[in-house]
N, C-alpha and C positions, 0 to 999 in steps of 0.2 A: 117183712116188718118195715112199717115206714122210717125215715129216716128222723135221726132227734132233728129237732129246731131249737134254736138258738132264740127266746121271745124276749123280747125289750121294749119296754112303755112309760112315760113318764118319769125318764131318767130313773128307772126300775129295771132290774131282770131277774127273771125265774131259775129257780136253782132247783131242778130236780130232784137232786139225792137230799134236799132239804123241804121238798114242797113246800117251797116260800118263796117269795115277793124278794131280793136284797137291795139294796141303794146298788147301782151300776159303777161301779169304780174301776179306775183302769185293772185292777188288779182280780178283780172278779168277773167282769169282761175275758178276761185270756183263762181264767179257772172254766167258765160257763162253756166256750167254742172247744177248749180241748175234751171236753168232758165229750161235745156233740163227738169231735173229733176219735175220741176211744172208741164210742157205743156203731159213729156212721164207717169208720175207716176200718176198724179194727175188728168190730163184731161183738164190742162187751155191752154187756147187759147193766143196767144201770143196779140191778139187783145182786150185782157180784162187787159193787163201788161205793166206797163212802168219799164224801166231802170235809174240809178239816177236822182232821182228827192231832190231837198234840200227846205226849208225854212226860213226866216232869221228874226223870232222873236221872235225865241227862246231866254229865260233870258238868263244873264252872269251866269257863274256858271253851266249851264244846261250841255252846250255846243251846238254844231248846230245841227240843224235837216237836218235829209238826208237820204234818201232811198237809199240803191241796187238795192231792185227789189221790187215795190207795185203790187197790184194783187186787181181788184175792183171786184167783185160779177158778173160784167157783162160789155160789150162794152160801154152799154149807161148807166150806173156809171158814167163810166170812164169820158166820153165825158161832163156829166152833171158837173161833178167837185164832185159827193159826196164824202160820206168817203169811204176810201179806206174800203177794206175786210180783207188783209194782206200784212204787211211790213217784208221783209227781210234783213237783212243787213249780209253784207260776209265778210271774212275777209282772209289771208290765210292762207293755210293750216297747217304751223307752230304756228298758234296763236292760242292759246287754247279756246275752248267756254269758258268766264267768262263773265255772261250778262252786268257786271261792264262797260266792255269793247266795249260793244256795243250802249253806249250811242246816237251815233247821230240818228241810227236805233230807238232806244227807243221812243228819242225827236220826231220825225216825225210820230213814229207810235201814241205816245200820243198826235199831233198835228192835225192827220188827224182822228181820234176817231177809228183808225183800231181795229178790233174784234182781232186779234193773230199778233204777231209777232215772227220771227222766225230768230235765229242766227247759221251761220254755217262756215263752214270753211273745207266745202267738207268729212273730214272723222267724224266730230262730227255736229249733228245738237239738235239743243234744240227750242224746242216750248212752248209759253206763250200765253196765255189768258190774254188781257188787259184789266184790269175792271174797267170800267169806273163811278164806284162807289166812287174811290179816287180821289182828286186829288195834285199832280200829279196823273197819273194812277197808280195802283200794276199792276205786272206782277205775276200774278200764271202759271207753270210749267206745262203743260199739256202732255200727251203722244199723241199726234198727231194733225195736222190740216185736215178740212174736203177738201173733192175731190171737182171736180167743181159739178159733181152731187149733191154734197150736203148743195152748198150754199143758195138754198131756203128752204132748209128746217127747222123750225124753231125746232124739238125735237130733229135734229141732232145735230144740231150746238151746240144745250143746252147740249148735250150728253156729246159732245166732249171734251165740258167748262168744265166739272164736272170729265173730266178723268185724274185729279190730281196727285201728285205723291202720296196721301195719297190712291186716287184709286188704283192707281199700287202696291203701299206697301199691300196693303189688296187682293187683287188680287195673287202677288206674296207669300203671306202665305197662301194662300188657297190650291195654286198649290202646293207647298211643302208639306201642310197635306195629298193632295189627293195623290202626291207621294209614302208618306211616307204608306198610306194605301195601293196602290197597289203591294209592296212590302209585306208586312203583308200577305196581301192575297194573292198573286201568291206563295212565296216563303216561306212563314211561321215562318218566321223569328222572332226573339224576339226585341219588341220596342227598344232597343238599340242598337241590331244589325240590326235592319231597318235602325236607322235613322246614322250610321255608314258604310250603303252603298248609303244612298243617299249624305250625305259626299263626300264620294269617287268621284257621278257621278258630282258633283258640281264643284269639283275642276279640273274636267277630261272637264267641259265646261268651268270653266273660262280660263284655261289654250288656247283651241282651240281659244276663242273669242279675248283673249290676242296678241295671236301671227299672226292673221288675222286683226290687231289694230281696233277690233270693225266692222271691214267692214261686218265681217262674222258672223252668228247664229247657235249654233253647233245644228242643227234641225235633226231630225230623217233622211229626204234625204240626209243631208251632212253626215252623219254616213253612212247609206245603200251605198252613192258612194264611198265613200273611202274606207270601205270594199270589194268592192268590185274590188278596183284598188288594194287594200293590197294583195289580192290572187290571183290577175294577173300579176304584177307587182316587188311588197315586197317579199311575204312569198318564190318564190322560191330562191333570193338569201340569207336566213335566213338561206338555210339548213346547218347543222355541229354544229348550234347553238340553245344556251335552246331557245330562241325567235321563232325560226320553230314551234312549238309544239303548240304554244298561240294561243288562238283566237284570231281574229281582238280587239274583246272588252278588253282582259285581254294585250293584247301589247300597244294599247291606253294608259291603265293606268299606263301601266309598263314605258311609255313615261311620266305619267304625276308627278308618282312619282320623276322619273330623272329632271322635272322640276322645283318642288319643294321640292328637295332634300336638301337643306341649311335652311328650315324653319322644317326638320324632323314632317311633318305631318303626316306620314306612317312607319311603320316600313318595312323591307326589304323584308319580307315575306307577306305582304299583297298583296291580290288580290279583284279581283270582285267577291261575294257569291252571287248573284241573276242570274235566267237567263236571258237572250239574248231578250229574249222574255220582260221581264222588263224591262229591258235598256232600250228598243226601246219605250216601252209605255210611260216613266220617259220624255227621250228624247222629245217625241209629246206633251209632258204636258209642258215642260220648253219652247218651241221653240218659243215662243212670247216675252220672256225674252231674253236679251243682256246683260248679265253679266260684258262685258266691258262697254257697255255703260251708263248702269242703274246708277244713282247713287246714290253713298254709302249711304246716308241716308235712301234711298228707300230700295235696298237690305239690308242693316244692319239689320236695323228696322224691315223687313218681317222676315229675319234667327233669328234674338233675340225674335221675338215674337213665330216662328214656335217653337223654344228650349223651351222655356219658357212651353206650353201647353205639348210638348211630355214629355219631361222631369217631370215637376211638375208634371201630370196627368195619368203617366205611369212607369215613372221609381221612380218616390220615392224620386227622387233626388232636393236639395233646391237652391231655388233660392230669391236673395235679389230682392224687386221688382222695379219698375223704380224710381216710384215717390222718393222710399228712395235712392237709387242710385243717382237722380238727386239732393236731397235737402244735400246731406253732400257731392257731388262734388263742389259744391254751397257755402257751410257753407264754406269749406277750402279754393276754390278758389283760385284752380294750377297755375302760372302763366309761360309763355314760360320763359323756363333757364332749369326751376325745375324739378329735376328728382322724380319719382310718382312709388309708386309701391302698388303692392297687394300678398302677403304671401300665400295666399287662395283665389287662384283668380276664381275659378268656372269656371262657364262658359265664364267669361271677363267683365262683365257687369261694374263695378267699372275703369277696364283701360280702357274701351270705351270709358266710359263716360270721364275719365281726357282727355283723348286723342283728343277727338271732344270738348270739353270745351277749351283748349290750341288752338287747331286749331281754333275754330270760332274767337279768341282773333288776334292768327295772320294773317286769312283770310281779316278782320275787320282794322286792320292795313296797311295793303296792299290795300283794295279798299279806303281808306283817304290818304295814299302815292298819290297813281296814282292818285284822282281829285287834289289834290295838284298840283302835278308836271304837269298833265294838263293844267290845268289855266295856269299853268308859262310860258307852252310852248306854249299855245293860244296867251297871251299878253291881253293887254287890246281891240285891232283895228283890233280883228281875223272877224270878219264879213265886215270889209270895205274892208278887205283885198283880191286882184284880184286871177281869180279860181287859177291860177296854184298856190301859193304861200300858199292857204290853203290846196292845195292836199299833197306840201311839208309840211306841219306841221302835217295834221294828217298821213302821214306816220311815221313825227319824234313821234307822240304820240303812234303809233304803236309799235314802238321799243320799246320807253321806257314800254309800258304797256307788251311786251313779254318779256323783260328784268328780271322786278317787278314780272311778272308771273311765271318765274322758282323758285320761292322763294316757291312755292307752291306746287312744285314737289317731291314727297318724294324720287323718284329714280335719284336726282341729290344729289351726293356728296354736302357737303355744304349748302345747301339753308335751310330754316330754317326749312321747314317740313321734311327735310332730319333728321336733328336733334332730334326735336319730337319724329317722329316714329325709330330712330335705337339707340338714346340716354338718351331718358328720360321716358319710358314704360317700369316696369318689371312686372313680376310677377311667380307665380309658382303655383303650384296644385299635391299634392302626387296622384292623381286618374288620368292614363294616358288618358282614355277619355275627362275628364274634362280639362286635359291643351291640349289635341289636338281642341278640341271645341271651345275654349281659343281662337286658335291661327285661328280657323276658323272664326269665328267669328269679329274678329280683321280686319281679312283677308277683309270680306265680309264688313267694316264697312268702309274702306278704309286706313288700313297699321298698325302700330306699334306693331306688333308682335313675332318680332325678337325676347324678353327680356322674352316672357312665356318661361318656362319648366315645363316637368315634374318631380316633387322633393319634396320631403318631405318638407315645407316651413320653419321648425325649423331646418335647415341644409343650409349652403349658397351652392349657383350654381351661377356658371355668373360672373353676377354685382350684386346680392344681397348677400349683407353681411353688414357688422355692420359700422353704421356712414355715411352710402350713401345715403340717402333719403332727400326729402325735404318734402314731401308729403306720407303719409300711408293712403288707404282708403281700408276698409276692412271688411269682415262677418264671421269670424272664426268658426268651427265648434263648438257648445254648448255641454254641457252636456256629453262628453267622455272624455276618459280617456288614458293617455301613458301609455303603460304598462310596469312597472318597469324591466322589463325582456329586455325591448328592446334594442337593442347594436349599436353601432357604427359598421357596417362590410364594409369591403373594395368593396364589391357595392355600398356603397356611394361616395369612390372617385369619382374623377373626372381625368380620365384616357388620354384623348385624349390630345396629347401633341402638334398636331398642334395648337387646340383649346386653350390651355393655352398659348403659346407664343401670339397670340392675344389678349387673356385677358390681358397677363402683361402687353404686350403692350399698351391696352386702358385704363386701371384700375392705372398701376404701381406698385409701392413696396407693395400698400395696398392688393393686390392680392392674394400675396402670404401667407400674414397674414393671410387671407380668407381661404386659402386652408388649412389649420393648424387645422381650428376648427373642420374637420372630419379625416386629417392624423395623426394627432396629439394624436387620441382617439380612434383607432380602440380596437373593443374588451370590452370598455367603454359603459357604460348604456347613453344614449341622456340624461338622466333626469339628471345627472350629469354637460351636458355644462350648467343649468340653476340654477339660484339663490332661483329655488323656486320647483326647482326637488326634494327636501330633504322634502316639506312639503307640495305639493300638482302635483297630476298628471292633474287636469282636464286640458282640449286642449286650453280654452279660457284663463286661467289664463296662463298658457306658452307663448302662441299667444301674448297676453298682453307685458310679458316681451321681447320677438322673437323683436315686433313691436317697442318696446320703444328702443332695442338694434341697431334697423335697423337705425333709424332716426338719421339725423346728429344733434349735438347741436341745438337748437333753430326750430327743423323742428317738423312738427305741425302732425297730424293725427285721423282719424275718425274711431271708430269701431264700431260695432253693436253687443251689450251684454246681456247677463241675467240680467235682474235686480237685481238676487240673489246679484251678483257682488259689488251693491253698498249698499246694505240694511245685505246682510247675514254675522251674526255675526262670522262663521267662517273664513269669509273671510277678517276679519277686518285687518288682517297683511298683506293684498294685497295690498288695499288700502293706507294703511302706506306706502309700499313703494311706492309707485307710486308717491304719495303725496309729496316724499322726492328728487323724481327725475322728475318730472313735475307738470307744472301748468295744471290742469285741465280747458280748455274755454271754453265748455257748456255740456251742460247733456237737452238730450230732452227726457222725454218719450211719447214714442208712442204708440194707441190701441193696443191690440193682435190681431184684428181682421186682424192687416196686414199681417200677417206670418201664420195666418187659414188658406189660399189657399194652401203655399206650404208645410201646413204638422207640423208644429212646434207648439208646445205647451206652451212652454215658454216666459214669459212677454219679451219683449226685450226693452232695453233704447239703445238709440245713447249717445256715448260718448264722446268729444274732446277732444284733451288732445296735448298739443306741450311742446315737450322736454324741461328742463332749459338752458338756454345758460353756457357759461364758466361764466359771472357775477353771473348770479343768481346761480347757483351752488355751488359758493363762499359765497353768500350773505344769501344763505339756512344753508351753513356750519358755518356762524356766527351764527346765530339766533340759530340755534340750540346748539352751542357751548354756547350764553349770556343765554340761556333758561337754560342750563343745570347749569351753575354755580349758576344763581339766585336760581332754586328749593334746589340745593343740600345745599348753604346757609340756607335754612332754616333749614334744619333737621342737618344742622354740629354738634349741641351737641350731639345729638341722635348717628350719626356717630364718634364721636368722642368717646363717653362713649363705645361704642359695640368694638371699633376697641382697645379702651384701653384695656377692657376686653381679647380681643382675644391676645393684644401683653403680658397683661401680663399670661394669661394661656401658652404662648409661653414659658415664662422664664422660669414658673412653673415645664415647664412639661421639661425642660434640668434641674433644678433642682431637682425634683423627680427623674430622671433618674441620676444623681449622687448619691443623696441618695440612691438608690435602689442596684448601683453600689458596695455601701462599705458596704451596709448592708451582700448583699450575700458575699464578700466577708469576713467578718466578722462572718458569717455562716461556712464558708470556714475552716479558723480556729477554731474553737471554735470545728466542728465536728473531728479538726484533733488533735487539744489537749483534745478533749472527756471532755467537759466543757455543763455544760446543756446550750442548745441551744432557749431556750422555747422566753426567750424574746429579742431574736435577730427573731426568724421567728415572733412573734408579730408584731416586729419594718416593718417586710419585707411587712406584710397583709395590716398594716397601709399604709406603702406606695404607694401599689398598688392598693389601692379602692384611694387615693388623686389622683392616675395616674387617674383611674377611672373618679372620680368626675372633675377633670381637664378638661379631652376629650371632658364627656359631656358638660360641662359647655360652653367649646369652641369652639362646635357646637353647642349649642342652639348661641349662639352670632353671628354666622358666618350663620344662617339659619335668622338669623332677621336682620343682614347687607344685605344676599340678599335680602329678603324681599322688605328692606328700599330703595336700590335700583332699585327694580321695579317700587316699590312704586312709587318713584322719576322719571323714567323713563316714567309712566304712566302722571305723571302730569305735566312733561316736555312737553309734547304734545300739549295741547292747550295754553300753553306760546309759545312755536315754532309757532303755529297757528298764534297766535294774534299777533309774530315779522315779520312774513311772511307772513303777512294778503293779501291778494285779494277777488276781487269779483268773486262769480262762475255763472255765468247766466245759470238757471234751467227754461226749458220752458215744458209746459205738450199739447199735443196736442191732439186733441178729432177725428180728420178726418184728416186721411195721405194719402189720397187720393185711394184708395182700401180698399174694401171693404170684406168677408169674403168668398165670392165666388172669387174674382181674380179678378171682374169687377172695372170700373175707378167710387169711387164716386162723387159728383158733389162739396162739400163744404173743400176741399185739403186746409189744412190750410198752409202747408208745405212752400209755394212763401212767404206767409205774412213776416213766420219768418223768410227767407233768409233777404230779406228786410232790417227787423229790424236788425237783429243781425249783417248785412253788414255796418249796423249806427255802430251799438252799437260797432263792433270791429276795424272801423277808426277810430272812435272819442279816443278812450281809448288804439291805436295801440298794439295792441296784438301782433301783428308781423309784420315785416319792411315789407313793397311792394316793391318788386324788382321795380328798374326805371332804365335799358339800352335802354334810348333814340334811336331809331334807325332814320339814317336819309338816306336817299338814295337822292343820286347827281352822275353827269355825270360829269370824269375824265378829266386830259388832254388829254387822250389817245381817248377820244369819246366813253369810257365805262361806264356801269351803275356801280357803287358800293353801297355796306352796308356800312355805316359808323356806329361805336357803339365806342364812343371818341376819341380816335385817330386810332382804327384800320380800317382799310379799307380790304374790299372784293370785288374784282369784280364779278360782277354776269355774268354767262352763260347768252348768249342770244341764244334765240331757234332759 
């Protein structure tokens, strides 16, 4: 059977299931090519397919049901009236797949009991399993619908159901491991320089799939042809240049780093270590994977869990695991505004997670805007209403939903995931792999990676420096130590001077300040910029202060600690301070069995702890000021008698020094008028044992004034305590969900205590909740805007 065709004429196209002529609209354009698309790709028969079809009992609120294109299992389905097999609804090609947005599709596919439906928009398609276990129905994500060959068949169909994005995500890590081994063994490579060229091949396909907007799959043939036009075509007008010389594979990448040359995920001098021969096999393992089109959550998911086992399992190297990851993004609970960072960001697992926490917050926001302003634009009389009048409205809900949908764009200037990921993600990592990983990672998880570097994290870069946070969530390295030898050297600048006119520019005056804490010190020991460099080198205790320095007043932060930290008596002066510059808001401790897998031997607690604002700061300095007066009242006579003591050994000893004064002199004479001198040096001895006995006297007084004042010091402490009393909520948990092998156990206590402690911390507001109401309404101009109190934004419309 010949293939359908696609005919357009005259700003005309022909609609098959309709034998008619239609005006060519973007929207009937991607209905017309999917149709080809069922009958050429799939096998269905145009006789098994209707073209819109709607129903009208659907609830308010739902909105109306209405097919693009229904597809029954068969002709006499169709004919009998059963349930359809699959509902497609289109949209065009500017309107992004968001299934939010495909609501009338939804309604009719949940109306007619269809097994999948399918949303497209010509260059994005997405397929759902409708389960008609709920109801309304859920739609599960599937990675494909079945061909017409395969609608009798009942293990296929089931197959198909079951090929979820949680199938792909496990699927796409498997392919990564099997990569990552093929490499190993062709090439011989050491596990981190394995998975440091599969890296490389990853970004060398995202980049292909990117710029082919998904249309394309960088597959093993697409490589083989383009190498092969590159040396028919390319390489001879290379010659005169380093480029001539490159293989097809090593110029690819030398293209891709030029691509991703403003995210510095390559240094200049990298190339491909494996051969050709791997490439190609890497390539035939990837090629069922669409790296543009996959989404984030799928790929994320599969690269953080592919890292997780190479890493943990091979290189030695530690990783925070989810569930804790997940429960103190949780416990803090980033809200969109708030800028979030990581110091020791590892692999990225903690900015991930802010990151897709913040985003699902204003995804969530955006799918309650658009039924909002739906409904409004429906009216109450949208079903009495005659066709043409509601094809005008759902085009007006069109817009508005394209409008509301650049909000979600991270690569528009402005919209709020613009924001997100280029304003409020930092982080940093001294190990260059690890903040390259970082930023891969991020990458693959769907954006905010611009804010990683590679940097020593007790040194500012960027936007991290002191007072800019609102948010700290972090896993500091344990148990090391700074080495007192270490300097400030002018490799720590921050050299690039285009690069700081943009920082001043985004940051401002505070910038500059920034850049001081390493210009300012070269040649300087690092343990010197720290208040606790003089009295302890360990990393977490530094980190500790690093983080508390970083946070703006009143911003809150999550670490993950030795226990030692809160229990070990030499660290009781940590503590103190800390004490003296934040409120501590929970302490959990958790099994060791959690940090078995990746290697770690020490107990670790979760710690919270959010900075004092300017009041309490003040209110700390009182209390501690009324504490101090009260203790040292009591001991004033005690102070009083010691310090008498000491002023009068004071007098004493300018009086013995006169004495002693005319004595020698009197010596003076006495040997010069040759007079026996016996009881003038007498008088001399005397006076210098009362000097003597003076001294002593008034330092034993001045050793028991200290004393007194430690003394006082020490018991000033829990008066400060008791003036500055709060509660500290201590929770001990027995299952964190992982286990001692790295496996998920089943009794995760971790959701309960979000839970509670989400009670516990509005009821008792721990800290304000941001509230920038945001309202979106159309202009006089007939534009979508943000509104956030009186400012107004217009939003790009796609």
């Amino acid at each position: 059977m010949a293939d359908l065709e696609v005919q357009e004429k005259d700003g005309k196209i022909y609609c098959p299931l309709k034998k008619a002529w239609h005006i060519s609209t973007p929207e009937e354009r991607v209905r017309q090519y999917y149709i080809a698309i069922l009958a050429n790709k799939y096998g269905y028969s145009l006789k098994q397919m209707e073209q819109e079809l709607k129903v009208n009992n659907s609830k308010r609120g739902q909105g109306k049901a209405r097919a693009d294109i229904v597809i029954w299992k068969n002709e006499q389905d169709k004919k009998d009236k059963k349930a359809a097999f699959i509902v497609v609804e289109c949209k065009a090609e500017n309107v992004k797949v968001r299934v939010e947005d495909y609501y009338q599709g939804f309604n009719y596919a949940s109306w007619a009991h269809a097994d999948f439906f399918v949303t497209t928009n010509e260059k994005e398609t997405k397929y759902f399993n409708v389960d008609p276990a709920y109801l309304p129905q859920k739609l599960d994500e599937v990675v494909a619908i079945p061909t017409a060959k395969d609608v009798d068949d009942a293990a296929r169909i089931e197959q198909i159901k079951n090929q979820t994005k949680l199938f792909t995500r496990d699927e796409f890590t498997k392919t990564l491991r099997a990569c990552h081994n093929i490499i190993r063994n062709n090439d011989k490579l050491s596990p981190e320089a394995a998975f440091d060229e599969i890296s490389k091949l990853l970004f060398m396909k995202i980049r292909f799939e990117r710029d082919n907007k998904g249309m394309k799959v960088f597959t093993k043939q697409e490589y083989l042809d383009a190498a092969q036009n590159h040396e028919k075509n390319v390489r001879p007008g290379l010659k005169g240049t380093d480029l001539y010389a490159l293989s097809y594979m090593q110029f690819l990448f030398r293209t891709t780093k030029e691509f991703f040359k403003d995210d510095r995920l390559f240094d200049d001098k990298d190339e491909i270590n494996i051969r050709e021969n791997s490439f190609i096999q890497i390539l035939e393992k990837l090629e069922t994977f669409n790296l543009s089109d996959t989404q984030d959550d799928v790929k994320g998911i599969a690269f953080e869990e592919f890292l997780g086992t190479t890493f943990r399992g091979e290189l030695g190297q530690f990783f925070t695991p989810r569930t804790i990851v997940d429960f103190m993004t949780e416990i803090l609970d980033p809200q969109e505004g708030e800028v979030i960072c990581d110091p020791t960001c590892g692999s990225g697992g903690f900015l991930i997670k802010a990151f897709e926490y913040v985003r699902e917050k204003i995804e969530a926001d955006i799918r309650s805007k658009k039924d909002s302003l739906r409904l409004s634009i429906e009216g109450n009389d949208y079903d009495a209403l005659p066709e043409d009048k509601q094809v005008k409205i759902s085009h007006s809900i069109d817009k508005m939903q394209a409008a509301l949908n650049t909000e979600l764009d991270t690569g528009i200037e402005g919209s709020r995931m613009y924001q997100l990921s280029r304003n409020c993600i930092y982080g940093t990592d001294a190990n260059p792999r690890m903040a390259r990983t970082s930023k891969m990672n991020m990458i693959m998880h769907g954006d905010g990676h611009g804010g990683v570097h590679h940097h020593d994290g007790l040194l500012n870069v960027n936007g991290i420096f002191e007072e800019r946070f609102d948010v700290i969530l972090t896993n500091p390295p344990f148990g090391q130590n700074v080495d007192r030898g270490q300097l400030i050297s002018e490799a720590d600048k921050f050299t690039d001077e285009e690069m700081k006119k943009k920082y001043k520019k985004k940051y401002g005056a505070a910038y500059d300040e920034a850049l001081k804490q390493v210009d300012d010190h070269i040649g300087e020991s690092l343990l010197s910029l720290y208040d606790f460099g003089n009295t302890s080198t360990l990393t977490e205790v530094l980190f500790m202060e690093r983080c508390l320095r970083l946070l703006k007043k009143g911003g809150r932060m999550g670490m993950v600690l030795p226990e030692g930290v809160l229990n070990n008596k030499n660290l009781q002066t940590v503590r103190e301070y800390f004490e003296g510059k934040a409120k501590i808001i929970l302490i959990c401790s958790i099994p060791q069995d959690v940090f078995i897998a990746a290697g770690a031997t020490v107990k670790p607690s979760l710690v919270f702890m959010r900075r004092f604002t300017n009041d309490e700061e003040s209110e700390y300095a009182n209390c501690k000021s009324e504490a101090l007066a009260e203790v040292t009242a009591l001991h004033q006579a005690e102070i009083d008698k010691l310090e008498a003591t000491i002023a009068k050994a004071d007098a004493l000893t300018e009086s013995l020094k006169d004495d002693l004064k005319k004595a020698k002199t009197k010596l003076k004479q006495a040997k010069k008028d040759k007079k026996n001198t016996t009881s003038v040096e007498t008088e001399i001895t005397t006076i210098k044992k009362e000097q003597a006995d003076n001294r002593l006297n008034k330092k034993t007084a001045e050793k028991e004034l200290k004393e007194l004042y430690k003394q006082i010091d020490e018991e000033t402490k829990p008066v400060v305590k008791k003036k500055f009393d709060y509660d500290i909520p201590i929770a001990k948990i027995d299952d964190a969900g992982i286990t001692t092998t790295g496996a998920a156990s089943e009794g995760n206590q971790l959701p309960q205590l979000v839970d509670e402690y989400s009670d516990y911390r509005i009821q008792n507001n721990l800290w304000p909740v941001l509230n920038n109401e945001i309202i979106y309404a159309m202009n006089t101009d007939g534009k979508y805007c943000r509104y956030i109190g009186s400012q107004e934004v217009v939003l790009n419309e796609q």
